[in-house]
Legacy VTK file of the C-alpha trace (Angstrom):
# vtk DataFile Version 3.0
C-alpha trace
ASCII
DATASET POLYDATA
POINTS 267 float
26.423 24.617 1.271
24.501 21.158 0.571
21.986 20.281 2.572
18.904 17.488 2.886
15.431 18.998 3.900
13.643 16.312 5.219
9.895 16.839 3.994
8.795 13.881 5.453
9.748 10.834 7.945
6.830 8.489 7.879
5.946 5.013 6.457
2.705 5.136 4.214
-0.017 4.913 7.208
1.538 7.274 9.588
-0.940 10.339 10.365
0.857 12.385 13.042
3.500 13.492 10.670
4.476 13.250 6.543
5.519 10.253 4.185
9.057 9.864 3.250
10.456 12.078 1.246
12.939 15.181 0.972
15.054 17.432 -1.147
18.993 18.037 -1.592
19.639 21.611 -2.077
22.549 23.615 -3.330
23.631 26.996 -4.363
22.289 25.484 -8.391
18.994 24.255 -6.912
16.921 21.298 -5.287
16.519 17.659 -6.150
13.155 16.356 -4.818
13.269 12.328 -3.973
9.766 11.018 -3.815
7.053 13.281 -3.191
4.989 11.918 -0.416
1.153 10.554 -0.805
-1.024 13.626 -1.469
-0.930 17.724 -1.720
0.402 17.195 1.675
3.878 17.903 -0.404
2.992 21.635 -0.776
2.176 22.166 2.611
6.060 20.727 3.577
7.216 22.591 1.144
5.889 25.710 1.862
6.581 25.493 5.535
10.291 24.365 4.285
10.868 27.777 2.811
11.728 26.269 -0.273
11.297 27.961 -3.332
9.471 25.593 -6.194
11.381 27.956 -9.442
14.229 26.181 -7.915
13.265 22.782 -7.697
14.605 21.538 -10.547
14.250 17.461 -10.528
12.142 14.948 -9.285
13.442 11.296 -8.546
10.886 8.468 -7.735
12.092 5.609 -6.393
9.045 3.307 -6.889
4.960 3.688 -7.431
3.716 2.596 -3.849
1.079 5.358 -2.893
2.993 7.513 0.076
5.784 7.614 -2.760
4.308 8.700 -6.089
0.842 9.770 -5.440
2.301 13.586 -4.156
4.354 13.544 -7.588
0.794 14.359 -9.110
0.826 17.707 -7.101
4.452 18.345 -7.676
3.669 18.574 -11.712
0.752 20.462 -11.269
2.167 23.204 -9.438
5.246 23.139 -11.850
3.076 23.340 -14.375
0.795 26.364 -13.120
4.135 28.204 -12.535
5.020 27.547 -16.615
1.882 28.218 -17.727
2.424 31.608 -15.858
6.022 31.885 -17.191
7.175 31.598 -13.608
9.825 28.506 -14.433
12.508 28.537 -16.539
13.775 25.906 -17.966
13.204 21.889 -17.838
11.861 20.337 -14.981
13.099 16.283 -15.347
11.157 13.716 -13.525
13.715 10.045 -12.971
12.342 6.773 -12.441
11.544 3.207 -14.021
9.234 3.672 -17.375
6.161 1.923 -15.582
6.134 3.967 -12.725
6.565 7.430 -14.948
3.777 5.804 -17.265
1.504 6.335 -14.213
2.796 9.115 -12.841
1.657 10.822 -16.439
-1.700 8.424 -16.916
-3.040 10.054 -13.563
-1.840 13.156 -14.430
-3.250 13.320 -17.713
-6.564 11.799 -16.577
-6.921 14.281 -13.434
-5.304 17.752 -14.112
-7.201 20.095 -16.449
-3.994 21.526 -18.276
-1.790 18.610 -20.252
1.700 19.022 -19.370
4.340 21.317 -20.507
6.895 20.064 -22.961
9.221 21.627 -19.982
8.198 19.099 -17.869
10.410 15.655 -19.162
9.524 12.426 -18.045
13.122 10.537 -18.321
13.048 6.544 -18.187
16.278 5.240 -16.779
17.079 1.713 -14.749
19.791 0.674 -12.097
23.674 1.736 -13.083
22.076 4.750 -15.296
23.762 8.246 -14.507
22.690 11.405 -14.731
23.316 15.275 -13.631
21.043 17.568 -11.640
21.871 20.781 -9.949
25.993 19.833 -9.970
24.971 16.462 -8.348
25.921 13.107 -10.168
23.571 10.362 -9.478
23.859 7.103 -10.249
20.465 4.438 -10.070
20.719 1.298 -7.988
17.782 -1.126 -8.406
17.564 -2.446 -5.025
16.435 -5.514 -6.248
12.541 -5.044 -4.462
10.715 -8.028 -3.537
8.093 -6.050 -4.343
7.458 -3.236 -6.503
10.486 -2.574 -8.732
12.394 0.344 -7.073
15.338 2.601 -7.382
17.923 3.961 -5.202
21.222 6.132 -5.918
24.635 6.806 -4.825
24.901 10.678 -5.398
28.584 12.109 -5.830
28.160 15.782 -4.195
30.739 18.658 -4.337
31.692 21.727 -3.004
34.677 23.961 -3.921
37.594 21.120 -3.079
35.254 18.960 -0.735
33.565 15.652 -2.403
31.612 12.842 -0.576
28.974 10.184 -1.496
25.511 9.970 -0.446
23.187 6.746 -0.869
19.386 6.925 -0.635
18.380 2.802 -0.584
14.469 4.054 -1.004
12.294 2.333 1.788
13.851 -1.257 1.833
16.688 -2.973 3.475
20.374 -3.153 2.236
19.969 -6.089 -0.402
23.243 -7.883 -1.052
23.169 -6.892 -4.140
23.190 -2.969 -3.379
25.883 -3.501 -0.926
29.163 -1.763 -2.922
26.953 1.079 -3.387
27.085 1.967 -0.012
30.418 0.367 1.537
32.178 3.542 3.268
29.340 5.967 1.996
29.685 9.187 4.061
25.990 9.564 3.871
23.532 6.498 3.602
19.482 7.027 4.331
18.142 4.003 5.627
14.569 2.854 5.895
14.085 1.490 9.929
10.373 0.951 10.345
10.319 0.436 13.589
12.424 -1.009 17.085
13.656 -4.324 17.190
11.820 -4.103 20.868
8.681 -3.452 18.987
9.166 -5.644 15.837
6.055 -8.078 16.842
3.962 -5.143 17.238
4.705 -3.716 14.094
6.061 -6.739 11.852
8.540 -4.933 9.731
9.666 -7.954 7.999
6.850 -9.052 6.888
6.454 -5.834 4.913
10.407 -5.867 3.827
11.090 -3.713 6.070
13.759 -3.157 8.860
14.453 -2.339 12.673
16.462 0.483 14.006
18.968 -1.866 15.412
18.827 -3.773 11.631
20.249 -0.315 9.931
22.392 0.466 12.568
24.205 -3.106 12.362
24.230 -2.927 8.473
25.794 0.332 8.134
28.613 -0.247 10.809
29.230 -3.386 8.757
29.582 -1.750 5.502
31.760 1.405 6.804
28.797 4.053 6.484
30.515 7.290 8.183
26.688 9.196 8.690
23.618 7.697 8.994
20.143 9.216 8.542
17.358 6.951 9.392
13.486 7.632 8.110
10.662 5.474 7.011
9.531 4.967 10.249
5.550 4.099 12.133
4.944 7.642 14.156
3.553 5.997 17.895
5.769 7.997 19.970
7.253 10.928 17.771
8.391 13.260 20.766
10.376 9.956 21.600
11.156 8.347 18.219
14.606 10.149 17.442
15.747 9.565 21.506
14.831 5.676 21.270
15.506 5.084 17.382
19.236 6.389 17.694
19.619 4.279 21.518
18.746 1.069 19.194
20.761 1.966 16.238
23.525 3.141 18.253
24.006 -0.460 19.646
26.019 -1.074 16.787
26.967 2.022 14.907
29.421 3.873 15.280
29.121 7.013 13.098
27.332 9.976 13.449
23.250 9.144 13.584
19.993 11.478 12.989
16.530 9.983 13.023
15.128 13.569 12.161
11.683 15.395 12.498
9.254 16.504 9.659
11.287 19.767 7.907
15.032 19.013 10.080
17.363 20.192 7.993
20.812 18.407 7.805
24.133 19.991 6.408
25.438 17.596 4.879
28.847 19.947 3.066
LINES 1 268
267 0 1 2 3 4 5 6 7 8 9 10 11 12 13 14 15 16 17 18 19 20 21 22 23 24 25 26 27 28 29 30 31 32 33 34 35 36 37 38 39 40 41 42 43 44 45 46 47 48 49 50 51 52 53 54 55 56 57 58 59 60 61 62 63 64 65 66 67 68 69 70 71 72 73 74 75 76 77 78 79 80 81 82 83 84 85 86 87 88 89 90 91 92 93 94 95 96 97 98 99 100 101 102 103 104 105 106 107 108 109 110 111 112 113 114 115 116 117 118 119 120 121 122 123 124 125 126 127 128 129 130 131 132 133 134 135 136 137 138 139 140 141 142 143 144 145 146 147 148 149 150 151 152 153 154 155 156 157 158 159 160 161 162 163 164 165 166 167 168 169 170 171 172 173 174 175 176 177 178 179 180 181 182 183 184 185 186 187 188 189 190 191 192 193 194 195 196 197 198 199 200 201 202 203 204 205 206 207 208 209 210 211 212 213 214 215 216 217 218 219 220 221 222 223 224 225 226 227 228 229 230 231 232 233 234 235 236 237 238 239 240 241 242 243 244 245 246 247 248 249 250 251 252 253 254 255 256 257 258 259 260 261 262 263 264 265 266
């Protein structure tokens, strides 16, 4: 079985629930992708039942604060746990070389213990491949307006079943990215906000996108399931009702706008 545990949902100023982020797990392990703003990411983590001697990666797709600044807490408790010979192994942190350069200033400047030679810091850049937990991952630089950032297209298998799933970090679709994710069976799409609701929360401005945005781009480009996340938190007993109604208008595929800690089966 492989299946995404979404840790978190929110943009970076939400309060009523987590910042985006979540793990793919599988019979080998877990693959953490971003890590949320604070120590928040061992509370979701705890409460997600998963087990951290199993987490075996970390992937961070760019150094804005709700993104990076829980990566400090991830290493620590790795760390503790191989300073207590309760990890075996390597854990391997992914991302661009300036955003793993602070990842290890901070952590280096904050945490009493320096860092296990267990714990590897890998550079890599858009088109780079790599192997975690069965998983093959390939980096897409989504071309950022902003901070440089990283995406993937992850081929996942399972006995005789194989399918493709795209993480486009917290940004749009960029032209660039967009044979990365033609006829993905899974694509996770940033969606800020409604389009109803756009001048209230001005997602372009920030380079960001609507519900009804995603849903349009991933009918276009033949996306068969589509996970949206990223979003503000105003009306979270509502958000997955009125998210999917917006999105829906034009996609066609299966849609989840999930909660804090859903899990999805994804194979």
């Amino acid at each position: 079985m492989v299946r995404l545990v979404m840790l978190g949902t929110g943009h970076a100023m939400v309060t009523k629930c987590y910042n985006t982020c979540f793990v793919i797990d599988n019979d080998s392990g877990s693959v953490m992708i971003d890590a949320g703003g604070g120590n928040g990411i061992l509370t979701q983590v705890e409460k997600a039942g998963l087990n951290w001697a199993k987490i075996r990666a970390l992937f961070i797709t760019h150094a804005h604060t709700d993104h990076i600044l829980g990566g400090i807490w991830v290493l620590r408790k790795i760390n503790t746990l191989i300073k207590h010979n309760k990890y075996d192994g390597f854990f391997n942190v992914y991302g661009f070389a300036e955003n793993l350069n602070y990842l290890k200033y901070n952590c280096d400047f904050l945490l009493n213990d320096s860092l296990s030679e267990q714990i590897q810091l890998i550079p890599i850049n858009g088109e780079d491949k790599f192997t975690e937990c069965g998983i093959e991952f390939e980096a897409i630089n989504i071309n950022s307006t902003k901070k440089a950032q990283l995406g993937f297209r992850a081929l996942i298998s399972n006995y005789d079943k194989v399918l493709t799933l795209v993480c486009l970090g917290d940004e749009p679709c960029h032209e660039t990215c967009e044979d990365y994710v033609k006829n993905a069976d899974w694509l996770l799409s940033e969606a800020f906000c409604l389009r109803s609701e756009k001048e209230l929360f001005h997602p372009y401005e920030k380079n960001h996108s609507t519900a009804y945005d995603a849903g349009q781009m991933a009918e276009n480009l033949g996306v068969k399931n589509l996970i949206l996340y990223h979003t503000e938190d105003s009306d979270l007993e509502n958000r997955a009702k009125k998210y999917a109604e917006e999105a829906g208008q034009n996609f066609t595929g299966n849609l989840f706008v999930p909660d804090d800690l859903d899990v999805i089966r994804i194979l």
